[in-house]
N, C-alpha and C positions, 0 to 999 in steps of 0.2 A: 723501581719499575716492576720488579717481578712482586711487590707488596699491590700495589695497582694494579696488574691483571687479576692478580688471586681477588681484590675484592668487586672489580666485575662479575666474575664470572659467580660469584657469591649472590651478587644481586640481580644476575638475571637467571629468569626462570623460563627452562625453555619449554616447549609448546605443549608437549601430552605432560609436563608439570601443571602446565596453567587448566589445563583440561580436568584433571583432576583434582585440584583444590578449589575449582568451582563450587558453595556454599548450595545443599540440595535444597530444591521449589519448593514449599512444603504449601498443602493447599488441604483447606477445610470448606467442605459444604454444611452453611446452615439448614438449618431446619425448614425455610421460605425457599431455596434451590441456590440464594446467590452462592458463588464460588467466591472464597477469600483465600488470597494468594501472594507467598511471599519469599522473597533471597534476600537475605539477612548478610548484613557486612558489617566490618566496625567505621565507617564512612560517617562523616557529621551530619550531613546532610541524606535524605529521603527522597523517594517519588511514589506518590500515590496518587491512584487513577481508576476511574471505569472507564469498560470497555461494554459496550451493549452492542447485541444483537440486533441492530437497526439503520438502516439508510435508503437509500431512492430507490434500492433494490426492492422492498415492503411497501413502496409508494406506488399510486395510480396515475393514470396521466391528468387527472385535477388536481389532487393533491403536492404532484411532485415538487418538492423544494421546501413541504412542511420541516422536515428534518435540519435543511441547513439554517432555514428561518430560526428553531428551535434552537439551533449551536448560537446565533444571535443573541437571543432573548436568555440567555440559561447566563450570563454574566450580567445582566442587567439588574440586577436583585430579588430577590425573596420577599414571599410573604413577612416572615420573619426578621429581614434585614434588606427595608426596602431602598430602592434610589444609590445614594452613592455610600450607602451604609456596609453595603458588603463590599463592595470595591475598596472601601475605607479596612473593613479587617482582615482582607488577604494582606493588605500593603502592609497591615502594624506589625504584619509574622515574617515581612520580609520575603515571602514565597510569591512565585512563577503559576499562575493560574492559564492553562489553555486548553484549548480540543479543536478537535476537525471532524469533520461527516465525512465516510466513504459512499461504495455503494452497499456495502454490505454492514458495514459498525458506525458507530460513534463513540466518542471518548472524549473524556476529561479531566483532567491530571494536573495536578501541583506539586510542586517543588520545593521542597520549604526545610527546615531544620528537620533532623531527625527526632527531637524534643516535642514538636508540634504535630507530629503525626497524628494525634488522637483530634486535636483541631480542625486537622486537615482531612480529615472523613468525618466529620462533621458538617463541613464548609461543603463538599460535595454532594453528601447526602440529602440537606436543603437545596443546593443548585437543581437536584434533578425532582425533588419530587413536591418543592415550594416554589417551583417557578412563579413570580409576581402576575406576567404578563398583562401591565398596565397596560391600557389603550395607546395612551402616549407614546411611551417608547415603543408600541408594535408598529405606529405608523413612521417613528423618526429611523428606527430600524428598516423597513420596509423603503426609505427613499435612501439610506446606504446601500441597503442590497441590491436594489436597481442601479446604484451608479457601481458597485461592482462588477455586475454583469456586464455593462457595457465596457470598463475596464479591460474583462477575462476576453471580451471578443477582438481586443490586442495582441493576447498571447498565442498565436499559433499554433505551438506545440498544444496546447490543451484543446484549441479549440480542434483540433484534427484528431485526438485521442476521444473527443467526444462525436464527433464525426463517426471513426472507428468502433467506437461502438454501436451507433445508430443502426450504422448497416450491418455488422457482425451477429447483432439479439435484434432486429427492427422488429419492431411488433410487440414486443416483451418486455420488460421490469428493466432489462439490465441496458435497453436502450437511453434509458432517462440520462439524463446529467444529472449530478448531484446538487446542484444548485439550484437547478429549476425553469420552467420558464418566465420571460418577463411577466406575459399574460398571467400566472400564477401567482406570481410574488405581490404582483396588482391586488388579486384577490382573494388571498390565503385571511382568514380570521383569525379573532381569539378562541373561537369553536373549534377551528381546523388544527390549529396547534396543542390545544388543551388535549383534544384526540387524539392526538398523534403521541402525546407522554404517557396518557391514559394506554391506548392500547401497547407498545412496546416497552417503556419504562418499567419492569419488571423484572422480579428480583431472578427467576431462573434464567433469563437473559442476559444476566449481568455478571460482568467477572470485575472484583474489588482487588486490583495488583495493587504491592506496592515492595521498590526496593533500597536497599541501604539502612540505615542503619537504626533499624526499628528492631521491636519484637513480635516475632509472627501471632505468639499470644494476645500481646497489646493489641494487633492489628483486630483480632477475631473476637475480642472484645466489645473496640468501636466499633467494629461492624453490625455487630447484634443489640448494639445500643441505639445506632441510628438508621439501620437499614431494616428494620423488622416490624415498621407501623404500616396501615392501611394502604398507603398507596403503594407500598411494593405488593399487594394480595396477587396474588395470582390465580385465573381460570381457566384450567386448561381449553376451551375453547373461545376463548379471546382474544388469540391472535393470530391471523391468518397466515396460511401454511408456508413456507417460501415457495413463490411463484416459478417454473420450470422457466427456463430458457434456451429456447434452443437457435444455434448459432448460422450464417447463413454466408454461405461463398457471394458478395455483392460488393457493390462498390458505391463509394459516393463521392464525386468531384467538386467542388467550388474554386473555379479558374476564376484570376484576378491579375491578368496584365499589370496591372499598378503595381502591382507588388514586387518586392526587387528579390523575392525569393521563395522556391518553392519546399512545404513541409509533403513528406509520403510516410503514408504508415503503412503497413503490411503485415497480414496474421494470418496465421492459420486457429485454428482450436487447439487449446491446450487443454489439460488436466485439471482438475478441481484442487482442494488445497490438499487433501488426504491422501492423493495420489504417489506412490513412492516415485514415480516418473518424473517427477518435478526437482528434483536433485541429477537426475542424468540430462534433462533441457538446461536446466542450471550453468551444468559443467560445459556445455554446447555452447549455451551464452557468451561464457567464456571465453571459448575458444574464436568464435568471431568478434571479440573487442570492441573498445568503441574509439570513439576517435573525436577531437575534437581540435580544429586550427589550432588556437588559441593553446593549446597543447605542445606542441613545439613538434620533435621526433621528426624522423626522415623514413626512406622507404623500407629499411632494416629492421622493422617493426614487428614484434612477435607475432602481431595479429596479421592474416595477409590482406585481410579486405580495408585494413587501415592500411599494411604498406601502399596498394591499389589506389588508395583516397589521394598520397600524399606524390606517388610518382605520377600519376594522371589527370591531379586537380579534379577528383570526380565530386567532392561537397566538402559544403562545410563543418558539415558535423555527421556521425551517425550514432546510434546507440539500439542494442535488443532489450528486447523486454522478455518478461514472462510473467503476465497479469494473471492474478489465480483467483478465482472464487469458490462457491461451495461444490459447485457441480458443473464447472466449466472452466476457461481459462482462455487467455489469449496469449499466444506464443509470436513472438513477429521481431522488424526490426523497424525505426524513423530514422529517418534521414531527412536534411536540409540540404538542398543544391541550387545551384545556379540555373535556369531554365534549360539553358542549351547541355546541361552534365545529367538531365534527369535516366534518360536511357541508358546510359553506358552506367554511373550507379546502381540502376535498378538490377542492369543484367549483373553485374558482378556480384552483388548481393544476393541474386538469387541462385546464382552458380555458388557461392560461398556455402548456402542449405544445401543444394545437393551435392556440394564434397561432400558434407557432414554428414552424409543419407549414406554414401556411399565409397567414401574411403578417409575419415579421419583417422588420424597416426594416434601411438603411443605417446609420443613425446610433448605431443600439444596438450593430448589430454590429461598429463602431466602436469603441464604447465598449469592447465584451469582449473585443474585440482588444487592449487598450493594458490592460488587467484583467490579459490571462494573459503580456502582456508582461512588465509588473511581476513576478509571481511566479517567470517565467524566472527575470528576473534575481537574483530573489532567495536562487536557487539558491547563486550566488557567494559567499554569505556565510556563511564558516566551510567548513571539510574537511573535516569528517564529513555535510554532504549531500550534497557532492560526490563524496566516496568511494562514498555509497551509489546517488547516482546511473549511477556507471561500473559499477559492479559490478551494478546494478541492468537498463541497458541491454544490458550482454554475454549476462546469463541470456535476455533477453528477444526483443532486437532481434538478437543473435549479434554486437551493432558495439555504438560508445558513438555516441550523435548528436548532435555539436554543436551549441550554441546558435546557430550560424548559420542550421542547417539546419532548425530549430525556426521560429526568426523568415522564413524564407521561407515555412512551409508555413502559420503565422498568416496573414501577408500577403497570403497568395492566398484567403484564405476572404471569398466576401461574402455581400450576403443571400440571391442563390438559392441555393446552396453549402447554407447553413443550414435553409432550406426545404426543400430535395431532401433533404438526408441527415435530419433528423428525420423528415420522412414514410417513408422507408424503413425509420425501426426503430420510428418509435413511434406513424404514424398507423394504427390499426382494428387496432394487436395485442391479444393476451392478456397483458394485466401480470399479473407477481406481487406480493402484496399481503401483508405479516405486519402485525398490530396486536394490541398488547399496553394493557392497561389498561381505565379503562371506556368502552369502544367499544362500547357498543348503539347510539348513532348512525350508525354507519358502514352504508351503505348495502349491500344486495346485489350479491353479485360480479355479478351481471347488470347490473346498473345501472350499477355503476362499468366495467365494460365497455362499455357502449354509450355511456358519453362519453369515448372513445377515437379516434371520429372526428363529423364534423359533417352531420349532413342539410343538405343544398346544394337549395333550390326553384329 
């Protein structure tokens, strides 16, 4: 027995251990501006990736949805390996090819042996800058992406998170969906798309991650073997500036009796990504929980606005956010309820922000502390978050931030910290508010604005 505890406590490593044998980002700028960037393990397996400065955020309202069209087409094949040729030589190396469009990036990333890395920035270097973009498949593309859209207008939660921002940037870049509209996707071209690689495809836009178990040399190698021909050129006046957006206390409703359940989102403006304030909303997050049925737990719940959910039946699910961009953010919470629970949800929820304004404890804040610890670390497990992390951080932060430098800036947060920074974005603002379903119950935007701070006798 006491031979079996000793060799536990041998093989776990506890937490500022794990913090500190984290393997340092090492990151080299070529000579064209791309960033190559890499955490090196002895792991068999690799992930390598871009991450570009690009999405519906850099889009117009005719072009919008060029970009996810582009996330389409960009697996379809190459110039060089055209039809099912490339689809044929991801498969022989046995690697995970995938990407998404934001509103702000795009990325695309494989998975593959660690032996194959040099292949594998090769395979992505053609994706993005020999896109084929036969006729064909733009148009047999273009009848998938209209049946997904109609699809997405299933999913609720997205479609109210799109809502949400309509109304929070209306008028603005960051109103767009990432997807597009139908009318769009009807008439986007091979001109439209070819522009849209042409102007942001570009190598100072581009951050080249990759991590496990390669060589950061190797990597910066490849990288200058296939990322350093003509169409990465870069002009500095070729791509237009990022577009301002500014944020707007409104709301957008779509009431649907039929429907057996109502989505609410709620924001206020938050901070951009660079913002140190984004670690103290973080920890706040926190502390309001999320909660979901399907969850189990009873009213003893650390979070109180879930204890609240589960003794009063006020919904069936809730969760906060904190959406960040360059120079903006959306701070808030969603919730699903039952038509007749919308009001008593909403109040408790907004009474949950102005404890947070107004008297959060030590001990909770505690608690969210050792919450967003966990998740840190949860980062570690597996390459491909980790790839997307590094890659994710250079767009963002213009550095990657280590987990060190994370857990100091948790550590320093306490309850005024918490106080002060939520009364700063969310006491006596203009929230934005989208709800979809049957919300006749949902109170007047008046109203729900006047319990955004507290009459103090």
């Amino acid at each position: 027995a006491a031979l079996l505890i000793s060799t536990r406590k041998r093989g776990a490593a506890t937490y500022a251990q794990t913090l500190q044998n984290i393997p340092e980002t090492q990151v080299t700028t070529l000579d064209n501006g791309l960033r190559v960037a890499s955490v090196e393990s002895n792991q068999p397996t690799c992930t390598v990736g871009l991450w570009i400065e690009a999405g519906s955020r850099y889009e117009d309202a005719k072009t919008n949805g060029a970009g996810f069209f582009m996330e389409h087409m960009a697996f379809k094949g190459t110039k060089k390996r055209p039809g099912s040729a490339f689809e044929k030589e991801v498969e022989s190396l046995g690697a995970h090819l995938n990407g998404y469009t934001s509103r702000e990036q795009t990325a695309f990333y494989m998975k593959a042996l660690s032996k194959d890395m040099p292949k594998a920035v090769e395979l992505l270097s053609d994706l993005v800058q020999n896109c084929a973009l036969e006729d064909s498949q733009i148009e047999k593309e273009r009848g998938i992406i209209l049946q997904e859209l109609k699809e997405m207008d299933s999913n609720l939660a997205d479609v109210t998170f799109d809502y949400l921002h309509a109304t929070a940037y209306q008028g603005t870049a960051l109103a767009h969906t990432v997807e597009g509209t139908t009318e769009n996707i009807k008439k986007l071209t091979r001109a439209d798309l070819a522009s849209y690689i042409d102007t942001h495809f570009k190598a100072p836009r581009m951050v080249l991650a990759a991590a496990g178990g390669i060589s950061h040399r190797e990597l910066v190698d490849a990288a200058k073997q296939h990322f350093t021909g003509a169409p990465f050129a870069y002009k500095g006046d070729s791509v237009p500036a990022l577009p301002r957006c500014r944020f707007t206390g409104s709301e957008i409703r779509a009431r649907d009796d039929g429907l057996p359940l109502a989505h609410i989102a709620v924001a206020v403006e938050g901070p951009g990504w660079a913002d140190p304030d984004n670690v103290v909303l973080n920890v706040a997050n926190a502390i309001i929980g999320r909660y979901d049925r399907t969850f189990g737990g009873g009213k003893n719940q650390s979070s109180r606005l879930a204890a609240l959910a589960v003794e009063h039946n006020l919904c069936h699910s809730f969760e906060p956010f904190n959406t960040s961009y360059s120079d903006t953010g959306l701070f808030g919470f969603h919730f699903v309820s039952d038509p007749l629970s919308i009001d008593d949800m909403m109040f408790c929820a907004q009474r949950e922000w102005m404890r947070l304004c107004t008297s959060a404890t030590e001990s909770e804040v505690t608690r969210a502390k050792n919450y967003l610890r966990n998740a840190m670390v949860a980062q570690l497990d597996g390459t491909t978050r980790l790839c997307e992390n590094i890659g994710s951080h250079l767009l963002h932060y213009g550095r990657y931030i280590p987990l060190e430098e994370w857990e100091a800036r948790i550590s320093a947060v306490d309850a005024r910290m918490v106080r002060d920074v939520c009364s700063k974005y969310i006491y006596d603002k203009c929230p934005a508010i989208a709800a979809v379903g049957p919300i006749e119950q949902l109170l007047d935007y008046n109203r729900l604005r006047s319990a955004m701070y507290w009459v103090r006798l």
